[in-house]
N, C-alpha and C positions, 0 to 999 in steps of 0.2 A: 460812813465806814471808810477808811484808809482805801487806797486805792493798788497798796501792794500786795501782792499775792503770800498772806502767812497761811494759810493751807490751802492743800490745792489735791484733786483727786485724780489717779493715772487710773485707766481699763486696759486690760490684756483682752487677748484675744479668748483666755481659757478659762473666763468669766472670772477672774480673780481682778481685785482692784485695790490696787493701792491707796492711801489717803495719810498725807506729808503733814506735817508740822514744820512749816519755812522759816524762822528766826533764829538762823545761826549765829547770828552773830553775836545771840543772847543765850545761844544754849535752847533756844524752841523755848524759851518762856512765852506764857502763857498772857497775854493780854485779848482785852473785851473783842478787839477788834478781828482776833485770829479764832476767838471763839464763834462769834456769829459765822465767821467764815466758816470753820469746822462741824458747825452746824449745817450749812449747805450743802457740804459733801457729804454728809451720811443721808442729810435728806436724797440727793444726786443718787447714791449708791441703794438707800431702800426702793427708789424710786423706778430703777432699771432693772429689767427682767434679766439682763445678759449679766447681771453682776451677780453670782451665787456666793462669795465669800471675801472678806475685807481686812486689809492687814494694815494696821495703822502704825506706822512710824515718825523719828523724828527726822530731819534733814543732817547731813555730815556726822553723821554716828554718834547723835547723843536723841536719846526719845524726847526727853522734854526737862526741863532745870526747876520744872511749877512754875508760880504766880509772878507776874513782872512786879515788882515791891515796887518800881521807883518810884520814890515821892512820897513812900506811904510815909514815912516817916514825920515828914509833916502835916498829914494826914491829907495828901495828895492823890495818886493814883489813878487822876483824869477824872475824878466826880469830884464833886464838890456838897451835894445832900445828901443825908443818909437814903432818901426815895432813889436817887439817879444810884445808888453805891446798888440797892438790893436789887433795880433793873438789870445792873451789869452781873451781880452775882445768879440772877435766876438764868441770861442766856450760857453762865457757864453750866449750872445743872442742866436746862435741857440737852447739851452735848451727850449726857449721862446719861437720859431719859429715853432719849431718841435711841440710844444703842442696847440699853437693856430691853423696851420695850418692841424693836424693832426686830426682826425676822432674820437677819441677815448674820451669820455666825464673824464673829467679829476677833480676833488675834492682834493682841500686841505686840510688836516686837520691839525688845528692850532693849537696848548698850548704851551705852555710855549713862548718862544720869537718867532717874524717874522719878523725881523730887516734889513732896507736895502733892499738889492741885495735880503734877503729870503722874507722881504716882497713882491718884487717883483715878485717873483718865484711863491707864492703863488694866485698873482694878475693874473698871466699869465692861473693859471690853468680854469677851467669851471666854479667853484664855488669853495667859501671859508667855512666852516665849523669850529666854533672857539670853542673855552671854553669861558667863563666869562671871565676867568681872563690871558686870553692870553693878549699877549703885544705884537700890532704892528707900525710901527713907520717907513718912507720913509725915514730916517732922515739923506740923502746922504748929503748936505751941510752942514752938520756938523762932517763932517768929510772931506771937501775939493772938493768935487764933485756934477756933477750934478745928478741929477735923472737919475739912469738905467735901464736896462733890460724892458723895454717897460712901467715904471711907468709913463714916461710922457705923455700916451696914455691911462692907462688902469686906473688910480685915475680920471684924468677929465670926464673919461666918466660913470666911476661910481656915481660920487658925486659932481660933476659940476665943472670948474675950479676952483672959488677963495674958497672954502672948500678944496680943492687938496692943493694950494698955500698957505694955512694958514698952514697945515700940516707941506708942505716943510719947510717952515719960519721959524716955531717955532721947529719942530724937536720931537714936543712933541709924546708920549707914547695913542696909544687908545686901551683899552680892546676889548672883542668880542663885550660886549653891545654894546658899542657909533660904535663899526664897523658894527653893523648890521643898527644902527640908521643912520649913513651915509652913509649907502647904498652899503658899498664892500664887506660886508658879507653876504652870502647868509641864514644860519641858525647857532645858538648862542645857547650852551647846559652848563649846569653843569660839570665843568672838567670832571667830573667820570662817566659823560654819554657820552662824546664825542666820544670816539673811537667806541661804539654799536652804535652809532645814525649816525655816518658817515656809518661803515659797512652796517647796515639797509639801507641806499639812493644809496650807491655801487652795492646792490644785486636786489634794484626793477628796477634800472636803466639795471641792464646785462638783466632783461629780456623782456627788449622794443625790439622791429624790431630793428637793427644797422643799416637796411638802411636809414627810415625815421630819426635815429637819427643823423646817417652821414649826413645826405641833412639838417637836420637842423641847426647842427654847420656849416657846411661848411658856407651856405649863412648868418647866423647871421655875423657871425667872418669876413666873409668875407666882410659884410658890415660894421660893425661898430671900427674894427681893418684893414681897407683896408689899413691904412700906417704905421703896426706894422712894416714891412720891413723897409722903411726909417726911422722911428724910431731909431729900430738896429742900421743901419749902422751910423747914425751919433752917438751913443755912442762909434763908434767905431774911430771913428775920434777924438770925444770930450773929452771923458776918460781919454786918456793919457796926455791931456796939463792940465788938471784939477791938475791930479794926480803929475802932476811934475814941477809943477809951483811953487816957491817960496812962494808964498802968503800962499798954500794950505800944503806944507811940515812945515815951521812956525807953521799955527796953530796948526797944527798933533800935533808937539814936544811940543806947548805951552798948549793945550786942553787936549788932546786924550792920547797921548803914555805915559805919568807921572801918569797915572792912575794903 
């Protein structure tokens, strides 16, 4: 694993904890290497009694841009077998796994892009938190694939299938409003209020009972996400032929990578 820090977890003193997304320079895209990391910090964060509530963000005010393409194009991407493509695609579901199935009430906060795989990420947390003028967008098939990271699970059940399925289709762009309007946003702020208005719901949340708050994720998540697992693992099956199919490297070169 890389040796630079692409996530990284901060604790307050008021058991709230942060947990970064560091690749500015890409927009917080989304690579194998920042996911295992990202993995560590939620493990860190379930792991700690002083940590009662988790706000994940991106670094320099954007959440996350999704999946780093480079190279997919040539059917690149740092694997080279379809076996090493679905090891990398299953450490990004457990990101997913570890936070629906974990105790710990979990807040995204959104601005600047939630693209993809990040909108995913953010779909996966407890609740979403956006700015006005965030920009989120599932818009895997247009870039060759299908819905990941438990989007096929966590859009329909926010906002009913065929609103989920116009999304896909079209690829298009929704701010916080129309995300709060259909339903996958939880509360929608002023860019410049967003980061106090998240903190503010991080800090009244540490100070609930964590048992009652445990039993209450637990049995929601656990009803209404009871097939985020098989979810997972079929992206992990379906990812790679997506990814490396002919039809889907064409349009990359012809679409996507000329930009």
């Amino acid at each position: 694993m890389s040796e630079e820090q692409l996530a990284y977890i901060e604790k307050r003193y008021d058991g709230v904890a942060y947990i970064v997304l560091n690749q500015p320079r890409k927009k917080n895209a989304m690579s194998h290497d920042m996911m295992v990391q990202l993995r560590a910090c939620i493990q860190d964060a379930e792991d700690d009694e002083d940590v009662r509530c988790v706000i994940l963000k991106g670094a320099d005010g954007c959440f996350c841009s999704g999946g780093d393409l480079s190279g997919m194009a040539s059917g690149g991407s740092g694997s080279t077998t379809v076996e090493q493509k679905r090891r990398n695609i299953a450490d990004f579901g457990k990101c997913i796994a570890e936070m629906v199935h974990g105790e710990k009430p979990y807040i995204a906060q959104v601005e600047g892009y939630a693209m993809g795989g990040g909108f995913s990420l953010a779909l996966g947390c407890d609740m979403i938190f956006a700015g006005e003028n965030a920009k989120m967008s599932s818009m895997f098939t247009h870039v060759g694939l299908a819905p990941e990271m438990g989007a096929m699970l966590f859009l329909p059940q926010a906002m009913g299938a065929y609103r989920a399925k116009e999304l896909w289709y079209s690829g298009r762009k929704v701010n916080g409003t129309e995300g709060y309007e259909l339903g996958f946003v939880s509360r929608v702020f002023p860019d410049d209020a967003l980061e106090d208005e998240t903190l503010a719901m991080a800090q009244h949340i540490a100070e609930l009972p964590r048992t009652a708050l445990g039993a209450m994720k637990r049995t929601v998540n656990g009803h209404i996400y009871s097939d985020i697992d098989a979810v997972l693992a079929a992206d992990v099956q379906d990812s790679p032929l997506c990814m490396m199919s002919d039809e889907s490297l064409a349009y990359l070169k012809a679409n996507f990578m000329k930009k």
